[in-house]
Phi, psi and omega in degrees: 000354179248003151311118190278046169221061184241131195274171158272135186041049150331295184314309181318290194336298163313330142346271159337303176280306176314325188286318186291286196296357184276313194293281189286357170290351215261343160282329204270328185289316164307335168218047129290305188287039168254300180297312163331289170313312186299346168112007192278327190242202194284012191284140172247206179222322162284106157299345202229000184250007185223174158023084166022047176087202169307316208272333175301335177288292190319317177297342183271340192286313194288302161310329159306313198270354161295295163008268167310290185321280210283350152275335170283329163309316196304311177288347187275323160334296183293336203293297172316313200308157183297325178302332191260304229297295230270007207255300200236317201242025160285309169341290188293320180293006169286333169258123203253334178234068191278142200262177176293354178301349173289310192303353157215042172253068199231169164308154153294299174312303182277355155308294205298330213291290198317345181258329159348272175006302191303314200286295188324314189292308195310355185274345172280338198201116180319134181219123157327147180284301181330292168304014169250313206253338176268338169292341180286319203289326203263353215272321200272319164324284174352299201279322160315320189304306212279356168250008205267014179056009178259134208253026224242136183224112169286131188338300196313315202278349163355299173274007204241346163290092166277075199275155152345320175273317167325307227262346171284299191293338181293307188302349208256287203266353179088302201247017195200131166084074181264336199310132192292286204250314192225170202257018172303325201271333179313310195300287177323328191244038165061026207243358173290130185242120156313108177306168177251331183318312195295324176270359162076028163232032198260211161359270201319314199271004180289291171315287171336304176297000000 
């Protein structure tokens, strides 16, 4: 908070803005899971009567999260064009120093887009309901961590993690570190940034000086 490019009365703001895009993003998401429950799409029940078991979950767990990462870079990619930026995802940016109350503080409309991923697999890929709703569960922790300023990674994984100190240089610099969970699609589309937290040039060390 003593950043200077930490707004007055920020928290509020996010708050604020989160509560709103929480509302209205929450019809159109009721009725994907509406249709969903209704059979329309691959979710099951049985672990053992469908898709090869236990290892078949695992295999469904590890394709949700290839998945997701790679459509949300894209759309979140696209959230930046100028035509769209100023529109939709100017909002979350506004916050330059995000506390975790950022991490649902969007446009609704540019909340649901970035969240579709989630909705779109089970209609393509069997996925357990139980394993649909913690992965849902897990996906929204997520997206708190990566605004929550703690910037600390074990090394091996640094490069391979798209943790809170990544997710910062995105708010900070714009154009790097678009990526949801890992920093593959970051690598591919050229947008990866070595976070500055790591390098004793982010926030925290902003402040000191």
């Amino acid at each position: 908070m003593k950043h200077p490019k930490f707004i007055k009365n920020q928290v509020k703001q996010e708050i604020q803005l989160g509560c709103v895009s929480i509302f209205w993003m929450s019809f159109p998401t009721v009725a994907i899971f509406y249709w969903e429950i209704k059979g329309h799409s691959k979710l099951y029940d049985n672990i053992y009567k469908n898709y090869q078991g236990l290892s078949g979950v695992l295999v469904s767990i590890a394709g949700f999260l290839f998945f997701t990462d790679m459509c949300i870079y894209w759309i979140h990619r696209s959230m930046h064009h100028k035509n769209i930026y100023k529109h939709l995802h100017k909002q979350h940016h506004l916050f330059k120093i995000p506390t975790p109350f950022a991490s649902h503080a969007f446009h609704p409309l540019d909340g649901f887009l970035q969240s579709l991923p989630y909705h779109i697999y089970p209609f393509i890929f069997p996925l357990h309901k139980v394993v649909y709703l913690s992965l849902f569960v897990f996906v929204n922790i997520w997206t708190i961590s990566i605004h929550d300023g703690n910037y600390r990674i074990p090394g091996p994984l640094i490069h391979l993690i798209n943790g809170a100190a990544h997710h910062v240089d995105h708010h900070l610099y714009f154009n790097y570190n678009y990526g949801q969970y890992f920093t593959l699609w970051d690598r591919l589309g050229g947008s990866y940034c070595y976070p500055t937290a790591l390098l004793g040039k982010g926030p925290h060390e902003d402040v000191r000086k």
